[in-house]
C-alpha positions as a Markdown table, in Angstrom:
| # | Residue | x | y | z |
|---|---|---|---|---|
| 1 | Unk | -19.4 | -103.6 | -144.9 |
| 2 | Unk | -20.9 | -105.4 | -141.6 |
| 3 | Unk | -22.8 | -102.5 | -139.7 |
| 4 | Unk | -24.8 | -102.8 | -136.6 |
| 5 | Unk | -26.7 | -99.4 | -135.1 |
| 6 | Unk | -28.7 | -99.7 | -131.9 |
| 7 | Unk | -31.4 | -97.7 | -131.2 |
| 8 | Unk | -34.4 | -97.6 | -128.5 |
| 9 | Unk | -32.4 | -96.7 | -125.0 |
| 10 | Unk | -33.4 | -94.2 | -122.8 |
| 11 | Unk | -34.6 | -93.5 | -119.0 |
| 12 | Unk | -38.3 | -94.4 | -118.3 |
| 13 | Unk | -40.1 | -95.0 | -114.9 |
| 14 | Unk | -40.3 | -98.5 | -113.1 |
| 15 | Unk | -43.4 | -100.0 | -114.8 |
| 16 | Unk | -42.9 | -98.7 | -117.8 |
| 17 | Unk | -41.5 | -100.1 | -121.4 |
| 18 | Unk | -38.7 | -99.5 | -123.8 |
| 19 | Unk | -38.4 | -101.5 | -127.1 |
| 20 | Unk | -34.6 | -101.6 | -128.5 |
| 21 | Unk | -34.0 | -102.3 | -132.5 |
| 22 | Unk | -30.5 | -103.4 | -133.7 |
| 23 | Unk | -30.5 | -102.9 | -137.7 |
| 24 | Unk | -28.1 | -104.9 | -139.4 |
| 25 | Unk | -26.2 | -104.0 | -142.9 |
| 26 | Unk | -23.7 | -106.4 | -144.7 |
| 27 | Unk | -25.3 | -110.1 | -143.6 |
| 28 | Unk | -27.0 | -112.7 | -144.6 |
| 29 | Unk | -29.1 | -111.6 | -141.7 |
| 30 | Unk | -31.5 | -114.5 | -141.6 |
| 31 | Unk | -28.8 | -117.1 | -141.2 |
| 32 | Unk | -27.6 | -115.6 | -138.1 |
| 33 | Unk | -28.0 | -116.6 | -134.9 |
| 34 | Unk | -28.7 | -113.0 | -132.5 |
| 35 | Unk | -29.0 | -111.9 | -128.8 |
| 36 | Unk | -29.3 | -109.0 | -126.7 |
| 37 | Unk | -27.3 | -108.7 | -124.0 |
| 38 | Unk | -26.5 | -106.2 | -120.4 |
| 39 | Unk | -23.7 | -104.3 | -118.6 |
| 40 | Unk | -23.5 | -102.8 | -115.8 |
| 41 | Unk | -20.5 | -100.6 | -114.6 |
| 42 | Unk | -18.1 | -102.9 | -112.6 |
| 43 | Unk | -20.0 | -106.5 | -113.8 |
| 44 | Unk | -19.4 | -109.1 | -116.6 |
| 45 | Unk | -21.9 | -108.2 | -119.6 |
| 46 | Unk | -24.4 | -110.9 | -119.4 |
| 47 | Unk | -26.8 | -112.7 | -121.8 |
| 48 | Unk | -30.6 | -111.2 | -121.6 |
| 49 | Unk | -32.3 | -113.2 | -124.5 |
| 50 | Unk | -31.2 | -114.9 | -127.2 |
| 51 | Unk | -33.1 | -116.2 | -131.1 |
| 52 | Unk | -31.9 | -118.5 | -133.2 |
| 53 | Unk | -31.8 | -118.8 | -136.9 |
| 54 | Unk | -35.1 | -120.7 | -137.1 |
| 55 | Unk | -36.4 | -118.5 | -134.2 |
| 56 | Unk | -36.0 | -120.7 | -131.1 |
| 57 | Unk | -35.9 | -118.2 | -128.7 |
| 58 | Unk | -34.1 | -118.1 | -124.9 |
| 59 | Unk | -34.1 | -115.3 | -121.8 |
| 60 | Unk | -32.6 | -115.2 | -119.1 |
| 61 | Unk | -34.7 | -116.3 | -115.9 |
| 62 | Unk | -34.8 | -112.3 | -114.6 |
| 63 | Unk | -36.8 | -111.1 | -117.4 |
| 64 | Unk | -38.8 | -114.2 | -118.0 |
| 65 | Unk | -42.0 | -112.8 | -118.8 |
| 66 | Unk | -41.1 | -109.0 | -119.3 |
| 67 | Unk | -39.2 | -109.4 | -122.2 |
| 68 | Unk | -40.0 | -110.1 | -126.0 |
| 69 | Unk | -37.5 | -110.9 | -128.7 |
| 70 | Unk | -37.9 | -110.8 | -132.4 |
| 71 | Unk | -36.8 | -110.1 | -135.2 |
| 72 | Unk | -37.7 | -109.3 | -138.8 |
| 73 | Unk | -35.6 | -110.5 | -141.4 |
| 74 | Unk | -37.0 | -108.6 | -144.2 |
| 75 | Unk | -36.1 | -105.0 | -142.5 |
| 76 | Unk | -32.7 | -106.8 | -141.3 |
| 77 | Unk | -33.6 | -106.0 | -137.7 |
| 78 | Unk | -33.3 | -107.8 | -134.0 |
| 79 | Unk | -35.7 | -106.5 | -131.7 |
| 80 | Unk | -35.9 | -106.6 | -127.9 |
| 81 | Unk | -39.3 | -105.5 | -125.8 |
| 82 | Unk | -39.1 | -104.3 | -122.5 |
| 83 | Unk | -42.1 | -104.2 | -120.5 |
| 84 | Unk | -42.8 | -103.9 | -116.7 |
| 85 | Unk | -39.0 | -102.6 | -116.4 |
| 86 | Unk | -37.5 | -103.1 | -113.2 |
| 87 | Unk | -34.3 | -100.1 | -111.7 |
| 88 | Unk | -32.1 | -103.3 | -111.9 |
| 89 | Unk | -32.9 | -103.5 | -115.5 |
| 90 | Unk | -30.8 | -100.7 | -115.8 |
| 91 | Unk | -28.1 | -101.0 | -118.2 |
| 92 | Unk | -25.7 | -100.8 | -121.3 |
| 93 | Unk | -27.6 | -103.2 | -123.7 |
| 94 | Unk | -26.0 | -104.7 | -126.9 |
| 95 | Unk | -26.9 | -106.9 | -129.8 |
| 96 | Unk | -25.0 | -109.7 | -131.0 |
| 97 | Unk | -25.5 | -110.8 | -134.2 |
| 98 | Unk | -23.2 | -113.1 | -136.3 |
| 99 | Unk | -20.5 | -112.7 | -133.8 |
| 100 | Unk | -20.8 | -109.0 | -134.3 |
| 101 | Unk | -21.5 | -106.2 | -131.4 |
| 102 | Unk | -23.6 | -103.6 | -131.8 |
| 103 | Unk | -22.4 | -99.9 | -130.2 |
| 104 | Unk | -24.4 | -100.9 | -126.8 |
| 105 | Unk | -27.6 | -98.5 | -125.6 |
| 106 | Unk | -27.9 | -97.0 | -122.2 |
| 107 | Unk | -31.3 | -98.0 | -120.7 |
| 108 | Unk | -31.7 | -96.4 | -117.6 |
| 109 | Unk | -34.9 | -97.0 | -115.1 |
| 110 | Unk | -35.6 | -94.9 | -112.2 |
| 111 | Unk | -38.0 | -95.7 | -109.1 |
């Protein structure tokens, strides 16, 4: 059975740093192409960073430089590193992998 579980969320200060895991069950997990992605109440979910297969990796221009993603194909795991987290950073996150959601994360960021 194909299971995604999220983990990592929480509330931290501006400044500080967060690192989200999505562990995967039921793939081929390093044939899939992953991403994290963002929602806000009231807004279209939108792509944060993406890594491919081979591990070409993308991010979105707001979070250039502030955020790492990896994974680890052995432990069946996408990762996503937050640093220097902004109060619009704020947000349900969810990984996508294989065309499957994960149950989303609430990472919230106060000033």
């Amino acid at each position: 059975q194909v299971q995604l579980v999220e983990s990592g969320g929480g509330s931290v200060q501006a400044g500080g740093s967060l690192k989200l895991s999505c562990a995967a069950s039921g793939y081929i997990f390093s044939l899939c192409g992953m991403a994290w992605y963002r929602q806000v109440p009231g807004k279209e979910r939108e792509l944060v960073s993406s890594i491919s297969s081979r591990g070409t990796t993308n991010y979105a221009d707001s979070v250039k430089g502030r955020f790492t993603i990896s994974k680890d194909n052995a432990k069946k795991t996408l990762y996503l590193q937050m640093n220097s987290l902004k109060t619009e950073d704020t947000a349900v996150y969810y990984c996508l992998v294989c065309n499957k959601w994960g149950q989303g994360t609430q990472v919230t960021v106060s000033s």
